[in-house]
C-alpha positions as CSV (number, residue, x, y, z in Angstrom):
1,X,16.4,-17.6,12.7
2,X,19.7,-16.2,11.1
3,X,20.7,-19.9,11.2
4,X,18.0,-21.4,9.8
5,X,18.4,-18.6,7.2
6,X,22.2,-19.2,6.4
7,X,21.6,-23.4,6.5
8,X,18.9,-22.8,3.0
9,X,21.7,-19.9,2.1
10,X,24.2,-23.3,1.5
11,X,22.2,-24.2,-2.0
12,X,21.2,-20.6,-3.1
13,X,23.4,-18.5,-3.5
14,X,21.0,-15.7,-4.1
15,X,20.2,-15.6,-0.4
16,X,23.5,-16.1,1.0
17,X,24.4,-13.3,-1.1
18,X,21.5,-11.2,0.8
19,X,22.0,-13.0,4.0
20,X,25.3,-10.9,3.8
21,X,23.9,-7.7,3.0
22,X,21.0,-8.3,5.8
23,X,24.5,-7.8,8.0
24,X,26.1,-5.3,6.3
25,X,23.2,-3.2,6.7
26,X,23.2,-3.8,10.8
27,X,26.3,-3.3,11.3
28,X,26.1,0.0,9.7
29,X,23.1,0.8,11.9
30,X,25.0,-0.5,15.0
31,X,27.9,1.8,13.9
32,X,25.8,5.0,13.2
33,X,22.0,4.6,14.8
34,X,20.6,8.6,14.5
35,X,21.9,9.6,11.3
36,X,20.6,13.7,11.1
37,X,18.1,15.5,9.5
38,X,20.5,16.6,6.9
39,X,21.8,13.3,6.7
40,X,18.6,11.9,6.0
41,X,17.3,14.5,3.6
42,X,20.5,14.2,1.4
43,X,19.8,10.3,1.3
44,X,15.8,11.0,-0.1
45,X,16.9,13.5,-2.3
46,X,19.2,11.5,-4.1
47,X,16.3,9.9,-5.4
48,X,14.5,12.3,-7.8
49,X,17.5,13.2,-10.2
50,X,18.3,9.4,-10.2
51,X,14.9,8.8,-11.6
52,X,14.9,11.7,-14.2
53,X,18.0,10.0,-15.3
54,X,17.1,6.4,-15.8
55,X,12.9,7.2,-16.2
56,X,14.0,6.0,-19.9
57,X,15.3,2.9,-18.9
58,X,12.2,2.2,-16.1
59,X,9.6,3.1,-18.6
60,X,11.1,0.6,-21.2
61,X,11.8,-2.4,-18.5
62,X,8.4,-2.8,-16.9
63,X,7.1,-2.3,-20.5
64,X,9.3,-5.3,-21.1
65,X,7.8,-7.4,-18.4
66,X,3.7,-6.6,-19.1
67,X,4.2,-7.0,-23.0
68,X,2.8,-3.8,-23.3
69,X,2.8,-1.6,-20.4
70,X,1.4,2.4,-21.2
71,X,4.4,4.5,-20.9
72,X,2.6,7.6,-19.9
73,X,0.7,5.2,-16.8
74,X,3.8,4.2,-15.9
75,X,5.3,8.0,-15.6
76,X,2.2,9.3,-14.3
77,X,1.2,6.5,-11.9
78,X,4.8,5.9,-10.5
79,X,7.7,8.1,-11.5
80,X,5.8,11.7,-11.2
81,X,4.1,10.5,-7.8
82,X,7.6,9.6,-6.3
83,X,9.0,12.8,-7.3
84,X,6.6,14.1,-5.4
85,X,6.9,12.2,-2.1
86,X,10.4,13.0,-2.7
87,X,9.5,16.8,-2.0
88,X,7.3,16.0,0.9
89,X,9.8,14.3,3.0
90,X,12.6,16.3,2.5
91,X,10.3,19.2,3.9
92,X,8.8,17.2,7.0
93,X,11.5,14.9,8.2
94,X,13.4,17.6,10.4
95,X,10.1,18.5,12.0
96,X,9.3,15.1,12.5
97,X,12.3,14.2,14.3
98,X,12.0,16.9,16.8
99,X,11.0,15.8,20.5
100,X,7.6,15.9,21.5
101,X,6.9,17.8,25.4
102,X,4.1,15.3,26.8
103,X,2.6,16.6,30.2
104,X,3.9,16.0,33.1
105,X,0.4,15.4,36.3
106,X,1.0,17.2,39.9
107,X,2.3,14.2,41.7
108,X,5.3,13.4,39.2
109,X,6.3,16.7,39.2
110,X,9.3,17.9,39.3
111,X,10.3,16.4,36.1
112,X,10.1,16.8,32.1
113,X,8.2,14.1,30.0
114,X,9.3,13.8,26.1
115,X,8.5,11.5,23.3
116,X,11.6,10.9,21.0
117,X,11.7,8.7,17.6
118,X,14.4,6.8,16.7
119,X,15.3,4.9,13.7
120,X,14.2,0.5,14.5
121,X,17.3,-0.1,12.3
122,X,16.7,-2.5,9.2
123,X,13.4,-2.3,7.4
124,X,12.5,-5.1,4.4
125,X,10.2,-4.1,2.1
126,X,8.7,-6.7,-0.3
127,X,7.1,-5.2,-4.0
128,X,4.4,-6.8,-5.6
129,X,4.4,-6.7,-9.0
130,X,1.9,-4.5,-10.3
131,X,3.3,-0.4,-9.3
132,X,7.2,-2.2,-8.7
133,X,8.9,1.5,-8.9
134,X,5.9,3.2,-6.5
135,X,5.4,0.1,-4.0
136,X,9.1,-0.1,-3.6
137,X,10.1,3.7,-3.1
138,X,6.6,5.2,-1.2
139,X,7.4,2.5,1.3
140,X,11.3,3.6,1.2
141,X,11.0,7.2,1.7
142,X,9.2,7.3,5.4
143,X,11.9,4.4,6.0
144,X,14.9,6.4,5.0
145,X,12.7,9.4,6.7
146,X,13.2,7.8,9.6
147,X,16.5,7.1,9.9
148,X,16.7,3.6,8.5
149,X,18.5,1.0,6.5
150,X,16.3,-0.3,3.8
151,X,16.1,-3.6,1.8
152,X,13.6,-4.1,-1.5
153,X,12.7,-7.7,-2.5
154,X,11.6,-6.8,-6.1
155,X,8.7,-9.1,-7.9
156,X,10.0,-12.4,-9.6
157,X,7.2,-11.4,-11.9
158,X,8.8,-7.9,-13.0
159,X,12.4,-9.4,-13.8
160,X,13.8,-6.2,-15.7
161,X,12.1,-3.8,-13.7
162,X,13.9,-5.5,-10.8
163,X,16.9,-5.0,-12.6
164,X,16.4,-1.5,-13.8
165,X,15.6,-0.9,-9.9
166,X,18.5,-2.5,-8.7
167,X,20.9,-0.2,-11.1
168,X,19.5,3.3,-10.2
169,X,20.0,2.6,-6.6
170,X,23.0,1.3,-6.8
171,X,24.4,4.7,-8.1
172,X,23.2,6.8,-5.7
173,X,23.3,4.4,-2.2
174,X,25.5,2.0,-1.4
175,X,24.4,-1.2,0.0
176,X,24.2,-0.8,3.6
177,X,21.9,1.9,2.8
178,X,19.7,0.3,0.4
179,X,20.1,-2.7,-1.5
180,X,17.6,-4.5,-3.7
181,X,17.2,-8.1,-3.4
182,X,16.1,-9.9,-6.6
183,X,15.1,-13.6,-7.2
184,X,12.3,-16.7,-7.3
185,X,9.6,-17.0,-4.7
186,X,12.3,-18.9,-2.3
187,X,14.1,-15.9,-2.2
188,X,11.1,-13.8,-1.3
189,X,10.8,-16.9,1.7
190,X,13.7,-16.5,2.8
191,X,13.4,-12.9,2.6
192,X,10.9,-12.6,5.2
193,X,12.5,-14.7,7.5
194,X,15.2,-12.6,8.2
195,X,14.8,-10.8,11.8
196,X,14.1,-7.1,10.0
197,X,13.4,-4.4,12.7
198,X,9.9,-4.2,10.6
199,X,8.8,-5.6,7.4
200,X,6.2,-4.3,5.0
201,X,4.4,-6.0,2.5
202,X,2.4,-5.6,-0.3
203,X,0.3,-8.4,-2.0
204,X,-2.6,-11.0,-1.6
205,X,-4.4,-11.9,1.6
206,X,-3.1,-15.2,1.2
207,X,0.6,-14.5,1.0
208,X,0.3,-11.5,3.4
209,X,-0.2,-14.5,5.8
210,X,2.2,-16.3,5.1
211,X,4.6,-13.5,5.7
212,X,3.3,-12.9,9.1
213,X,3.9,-16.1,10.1
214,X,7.4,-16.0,9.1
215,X,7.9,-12.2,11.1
216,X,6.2,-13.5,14.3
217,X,9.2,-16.5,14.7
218,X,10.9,-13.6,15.0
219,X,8.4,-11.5,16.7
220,X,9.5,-8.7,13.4
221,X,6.4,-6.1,13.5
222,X,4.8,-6.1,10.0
223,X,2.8,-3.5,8.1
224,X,0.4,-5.4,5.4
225,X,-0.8,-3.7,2.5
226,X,-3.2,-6.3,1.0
227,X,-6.7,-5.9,-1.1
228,X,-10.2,-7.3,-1.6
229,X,-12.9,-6.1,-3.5
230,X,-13.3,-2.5,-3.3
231,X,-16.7,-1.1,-3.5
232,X,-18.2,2.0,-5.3
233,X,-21.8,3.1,-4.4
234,X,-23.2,5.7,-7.1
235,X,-26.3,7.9,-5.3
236,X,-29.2,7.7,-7.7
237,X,-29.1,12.3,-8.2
238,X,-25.5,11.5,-9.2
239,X,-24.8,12.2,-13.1
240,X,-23.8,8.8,-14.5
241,X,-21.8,10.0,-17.2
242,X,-19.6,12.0,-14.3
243,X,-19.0,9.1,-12.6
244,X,-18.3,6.7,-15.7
245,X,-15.5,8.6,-16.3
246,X,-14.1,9.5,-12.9
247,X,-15.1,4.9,-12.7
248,X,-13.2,4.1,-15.5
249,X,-10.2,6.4,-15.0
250,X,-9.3,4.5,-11.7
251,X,-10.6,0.8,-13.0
252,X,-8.9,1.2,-16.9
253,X,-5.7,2.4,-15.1
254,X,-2.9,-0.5,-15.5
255,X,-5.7,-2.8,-17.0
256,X,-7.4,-2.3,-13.1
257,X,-4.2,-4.5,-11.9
258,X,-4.2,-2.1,-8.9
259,X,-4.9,-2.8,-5.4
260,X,-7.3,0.0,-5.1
261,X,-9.0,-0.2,-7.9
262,X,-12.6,-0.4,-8.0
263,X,-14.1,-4.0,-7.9
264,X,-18.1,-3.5,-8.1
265,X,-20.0,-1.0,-8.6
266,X,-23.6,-0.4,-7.2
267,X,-26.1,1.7,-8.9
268,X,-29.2,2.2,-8.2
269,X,-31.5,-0.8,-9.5
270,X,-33.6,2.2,-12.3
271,X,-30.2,3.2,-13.4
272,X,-28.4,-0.1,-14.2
273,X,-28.9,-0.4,-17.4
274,X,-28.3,3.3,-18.0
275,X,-24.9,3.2,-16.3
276,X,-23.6,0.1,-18.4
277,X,-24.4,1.8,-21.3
278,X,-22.5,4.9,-20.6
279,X,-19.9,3.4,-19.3
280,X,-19.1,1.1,-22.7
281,X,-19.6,4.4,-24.1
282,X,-16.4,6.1,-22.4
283,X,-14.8,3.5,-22.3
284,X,-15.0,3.0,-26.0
285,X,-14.2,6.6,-26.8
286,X,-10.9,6.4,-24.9
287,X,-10.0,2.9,-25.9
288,X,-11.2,2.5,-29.6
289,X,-9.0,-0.7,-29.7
290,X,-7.5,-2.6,-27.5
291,X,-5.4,-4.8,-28.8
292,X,-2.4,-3.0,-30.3
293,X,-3.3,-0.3,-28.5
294,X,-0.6,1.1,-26.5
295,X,-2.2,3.1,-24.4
296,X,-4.0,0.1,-22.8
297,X,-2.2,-2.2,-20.5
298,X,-1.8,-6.1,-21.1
299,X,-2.8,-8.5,-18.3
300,X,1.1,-9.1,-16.6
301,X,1.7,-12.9,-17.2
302,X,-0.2,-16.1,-18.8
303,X,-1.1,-17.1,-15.3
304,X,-2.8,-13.8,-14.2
305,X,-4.3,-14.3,-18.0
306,X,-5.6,-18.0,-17.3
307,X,-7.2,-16.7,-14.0
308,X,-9.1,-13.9,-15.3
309,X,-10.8,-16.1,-18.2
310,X,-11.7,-18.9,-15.1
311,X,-13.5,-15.7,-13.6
312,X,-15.2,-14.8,-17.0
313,X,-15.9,-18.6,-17.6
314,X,-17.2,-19.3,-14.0
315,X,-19.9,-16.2,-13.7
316,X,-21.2,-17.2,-17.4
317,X,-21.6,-20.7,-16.7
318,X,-23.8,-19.4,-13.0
319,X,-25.8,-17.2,-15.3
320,X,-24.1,-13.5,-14.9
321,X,-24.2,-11.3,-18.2
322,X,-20.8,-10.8,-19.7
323,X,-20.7,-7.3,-21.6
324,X,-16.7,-7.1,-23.1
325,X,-16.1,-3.5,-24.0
326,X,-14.2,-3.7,-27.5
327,X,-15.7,-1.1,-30.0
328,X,-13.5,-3.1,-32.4
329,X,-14.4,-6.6,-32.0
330,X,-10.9,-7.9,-31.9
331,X,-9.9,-11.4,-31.4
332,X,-7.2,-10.7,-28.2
333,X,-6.2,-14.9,-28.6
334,X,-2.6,-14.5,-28.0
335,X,-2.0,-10.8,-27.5
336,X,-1.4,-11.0,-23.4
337,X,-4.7,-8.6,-23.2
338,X,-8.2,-9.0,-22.2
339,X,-11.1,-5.6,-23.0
340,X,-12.8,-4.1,-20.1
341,X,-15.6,-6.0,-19.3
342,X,-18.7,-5.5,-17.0
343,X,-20.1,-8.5,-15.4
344,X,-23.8,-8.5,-14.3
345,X,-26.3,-10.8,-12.5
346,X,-23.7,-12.1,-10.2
347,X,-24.5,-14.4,-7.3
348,X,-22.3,-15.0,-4.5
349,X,-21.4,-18.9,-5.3
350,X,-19.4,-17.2,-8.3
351,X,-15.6,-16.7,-8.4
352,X,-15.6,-13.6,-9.4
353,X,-17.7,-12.1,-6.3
354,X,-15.2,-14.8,-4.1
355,X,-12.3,-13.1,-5.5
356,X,-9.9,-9.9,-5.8
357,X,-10.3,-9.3,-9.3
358,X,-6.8,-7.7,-10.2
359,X,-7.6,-7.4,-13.8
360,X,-9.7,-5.1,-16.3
361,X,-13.5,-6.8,-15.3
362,X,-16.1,-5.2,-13.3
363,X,-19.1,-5.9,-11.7
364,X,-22.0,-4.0,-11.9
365,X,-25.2,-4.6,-9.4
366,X,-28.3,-2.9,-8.5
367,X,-29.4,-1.8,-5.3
368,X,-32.6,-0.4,-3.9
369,X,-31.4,2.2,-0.7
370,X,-28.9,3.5,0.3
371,X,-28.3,1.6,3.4
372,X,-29.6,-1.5,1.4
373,X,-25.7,-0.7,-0.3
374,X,-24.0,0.1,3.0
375,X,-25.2,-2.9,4.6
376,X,-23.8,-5.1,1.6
377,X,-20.4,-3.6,1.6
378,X,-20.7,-4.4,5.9
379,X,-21.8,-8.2,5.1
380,X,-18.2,-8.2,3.4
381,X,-14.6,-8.3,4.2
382,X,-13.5,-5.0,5.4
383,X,-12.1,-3.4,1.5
384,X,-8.7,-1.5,1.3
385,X,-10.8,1.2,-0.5
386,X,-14.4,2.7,-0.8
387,X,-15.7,5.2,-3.2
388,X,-19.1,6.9,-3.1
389,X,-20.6,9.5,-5.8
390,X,-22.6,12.2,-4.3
391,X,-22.7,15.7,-4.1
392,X,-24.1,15.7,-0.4
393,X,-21.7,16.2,2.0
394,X,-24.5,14.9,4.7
395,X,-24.7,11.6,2.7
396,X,-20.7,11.2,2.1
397,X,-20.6,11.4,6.0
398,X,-23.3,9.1,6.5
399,X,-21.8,6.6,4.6
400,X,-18.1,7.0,5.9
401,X,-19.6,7.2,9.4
402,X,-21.4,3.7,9.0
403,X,-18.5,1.8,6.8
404,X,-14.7,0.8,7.4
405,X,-12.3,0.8,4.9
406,X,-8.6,1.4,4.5
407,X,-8.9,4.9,2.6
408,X,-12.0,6.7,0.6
409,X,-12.4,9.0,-2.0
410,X,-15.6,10.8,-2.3
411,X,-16.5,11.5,-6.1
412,X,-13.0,9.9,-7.3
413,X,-11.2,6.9,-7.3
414,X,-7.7,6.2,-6.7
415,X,-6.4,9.7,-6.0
416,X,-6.3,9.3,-2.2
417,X,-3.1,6.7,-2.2
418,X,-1.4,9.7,-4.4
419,X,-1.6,12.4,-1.6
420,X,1.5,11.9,0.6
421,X,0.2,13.5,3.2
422,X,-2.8,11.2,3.8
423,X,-1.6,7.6,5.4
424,X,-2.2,4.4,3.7
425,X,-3.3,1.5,5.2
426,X,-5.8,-1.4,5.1
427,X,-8.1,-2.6,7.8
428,X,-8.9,-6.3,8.9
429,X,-8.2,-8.5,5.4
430,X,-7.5,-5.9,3.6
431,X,-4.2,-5.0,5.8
432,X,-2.7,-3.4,9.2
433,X,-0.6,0.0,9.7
434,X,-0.1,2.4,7.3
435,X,2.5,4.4,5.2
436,X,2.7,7.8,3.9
437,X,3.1,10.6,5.4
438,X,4.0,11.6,9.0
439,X,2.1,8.0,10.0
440,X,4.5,6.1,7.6
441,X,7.9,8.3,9.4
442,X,5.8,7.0,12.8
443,X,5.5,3.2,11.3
444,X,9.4,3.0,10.8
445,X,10.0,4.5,14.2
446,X,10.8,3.8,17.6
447,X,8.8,6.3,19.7
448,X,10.1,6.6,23.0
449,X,8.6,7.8,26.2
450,X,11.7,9.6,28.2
451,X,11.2,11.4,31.7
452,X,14.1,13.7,32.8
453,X,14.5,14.9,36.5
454,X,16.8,17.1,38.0
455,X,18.6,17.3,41.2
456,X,15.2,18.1,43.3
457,X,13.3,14.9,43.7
458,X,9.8,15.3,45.0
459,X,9.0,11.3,45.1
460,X,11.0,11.5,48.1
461,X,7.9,12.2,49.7
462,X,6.5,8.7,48.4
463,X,9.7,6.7,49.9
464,X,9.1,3.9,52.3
465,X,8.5,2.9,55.4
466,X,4.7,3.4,54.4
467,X,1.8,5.2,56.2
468,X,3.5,7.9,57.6
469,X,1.6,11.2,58.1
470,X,2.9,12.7,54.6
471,X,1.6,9.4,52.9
472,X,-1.7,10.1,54.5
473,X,-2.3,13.6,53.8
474,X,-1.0,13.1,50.0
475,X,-3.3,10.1,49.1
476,X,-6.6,12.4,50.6
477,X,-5.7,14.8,48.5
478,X,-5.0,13.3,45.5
479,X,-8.1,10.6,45.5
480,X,-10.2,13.9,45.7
């Protein structure tokens, strides 16, 4: 596959160029495969002053490629939280990397059984565009955690925050550590069909495929972080204007272009129209314009834009009621934004309920029990996220007991992808494996099952011919 790799490499400079750091980095792994625990806290705490010193520059370049991005989401939603993670793994990794004593049953005995972890060796990452500082780095730190090389292919769509990327780490690793790849969508091709030790990915259900296709030539083990339509389910004793807020908190966030953000919402069918209301209501307090607005985020790229219009367009010409939240009434023709928007009296024949929505539109439908709701979400694709409002704790475990779904906040959204000790992960189309926390140090890893003995060998007793007396008296006892 290297080949095939280094033959598309002749007309691209671009993935020559990262055809040779793909070597550079194995060869350092070949050369130093179990860096320490001091080693590998020193590389992941290089990362928080290098971000204190450039957070400027990565505010002001993903700003750059949204048209308007809010600074404060981006230092909040990305920066702040990898700070953070920073912390974590520099306390966990040198507990982590500890062998494990596994037991050791009567008839192995004498010997010692241990599970060790050891670095795979060169991990690719691939960013989507959306979070391209905290989908590259969360990713990163279990990788570097573990002991590994890393390699970032940065978003085509995020150009300058590629760049800005690309700059910090360069000052503070050099590229056999951790280089980041930039380039078109044949870079990101070739990209994943380099024979990585393990990939992750980040992105669409669709592409997520793709990739997998490319890692199995190599038979390259994959982690897929991918979406869907992630449900919330209000309980009818649960105060609506509580969970407007706590709603549009995680849906307004980066214009809801965020994997986990809440796609639908059900409320029970003698509450609907009281939960539209409020929620225009809180969302028009916080967002009294849109347009110029800087705290709320524009839609990434015309094409993103063009898609989210064939949603509104598509579910209005079915018949669904289109309520855009903008307390203004602002013409947005032109301005690279689009209002929150609720979508009711969807049908299933409509794009929008086909669809991911990625974007700053909501649907809001009516449901008559609580296992009426639990049974729609279980009709669907398994979502990388579920959120249910309810202040009994019977009912929340009710509900998580009869759903799947990658992650779930009860009475929140969004705050469970922040907490680095939780692992992330999808399930069925919405992704497979997880990151974070000790599971993401155990993603990146090798763990290896090792049994010592010593100079006393008890299988001797087990040695051919077989059917002698010992065999006899041992297999009675043990089949006991």
């Amino acid at each position: 596959m290297v080949a095939k790799v280094a033959n598309i490499a002749d007309h691209n400079p671009q993935i020559k160029a990262m055809e040779q750091v793909f070597q550079s980095q194995k060869r350092a792994f070949a050369a130093h495969p179990m860096p320490s625990a001091e080693e590998r806290i020193a590389l992941i705490k290089r990362l928080k002053p290098a971000i204190v010193r450039h957070q400027d520059n990565l505010v002001a370049a993903v700003n750059k490629d949204f048209g308007n991005r809010c600074a404060s989401e981006t230092l909040f939603a990305e920066l702040i939280s990898l700070m953070e993670a920073v912390k974590y793994y520099s306390k966990h990794v040198s507990n982590w990397m500890k062998p494990q004593t596994r037991h050791v049953p009567f008839n192995m005995r004498p010997a010692r059984a241990k599970l060790y972890h050891q670095p795979l060796g060169v991990v690719g990452i691939i960013v989507p565009w959306n979070y391209p500082y905290f989908l590259a780095l969360s990713p990163m730190l279990p990788a570097l955690a573990a002991g590994n090389r890393v390699m970032l292919k940065m978003s085509e769509y995020t150009p300058n925050a590629a760049e800005a990327m690309k700059k910090m780490l360069a000052e503070i690793y050099t590229e056999d550590q951790v280089s980041v790849i930039t380039g078109e969508a044949d870079v990101g091709v070739a990209f994943s069909k380099l024979p990585f030790d393990h990939i992750l990915f980040t992105g669409s259900t669709s592409v997520g495929r793709h990739v997998m296709t490319a890692a199995a030539q190599n038979l390259t083990p994959v982690t897929l972080e991918l979406g869907g339509k992630s449900p919330v389910i209000i309980h009818e004793s649960f105060p609506l204007r509580e969970a407007a807020e706590r709603i549009s908190w995680g849906k307004c966030l980066n214009a809801g272009q965020t994997c986990v953000a809440p796609d639908y919402v059900m409320v029970p069918r003698h509450r609907l129209d009281e939960f539209t209301s409020t929620f225009r209501d809180v969302v028009s307090t916080w967002y009294p314009t849109v347009r110029d607005n800087p705290d709320f985020t524009s839609v990434i790229n015309a094409r993103q834009l063009k898609r989210l219009q064939g949603y509104l367009q598509d579910a209005e010409n079915k018949g669904a009621k289109i309520v855009p939240i903008n307390p203004a009434k602002e013409d947005f023709e032109g301005s690279g934004k689009l209002p929150m928007t609720l979508v009711l009296d969807t049908t299933d024949d409509m794009l929008i309920e086909q669809d991911e929505i990625f974007g700053p539109l909501m649907i809001v439908r009516a449901y008559d029990s609580l296992d009426q709701a639990i049974k729609h979400v279980n009709d669907r694709p398994r979502p990388l996220a579920l959120y249910y409002f309810d202040y009994d704790a019977g009912r929340a475990d009710y509900l998580l007991n009869h759903t799947h779904s990658g992650g779930v906040c009860v009475n929140d959204t969004l705050t469970h992808v922040a907490l680095d000790d939780l692992p992330f992960g999808g399930v069925g189309p919405s992704g497979m494996g997880h990151y974070h926390g000790r599971e993401g140090f155990l993603t990146f890893s090798k763990s290896k099952g090792v049994v010592h003995k010593g100079k006393v060998n008890g299988a001797k007793l087990l040695f051919p011919p077989w059917n002698r007396r010992i065999h006899q008296i041992l297999f009675k006892s043990m089949l006991k």
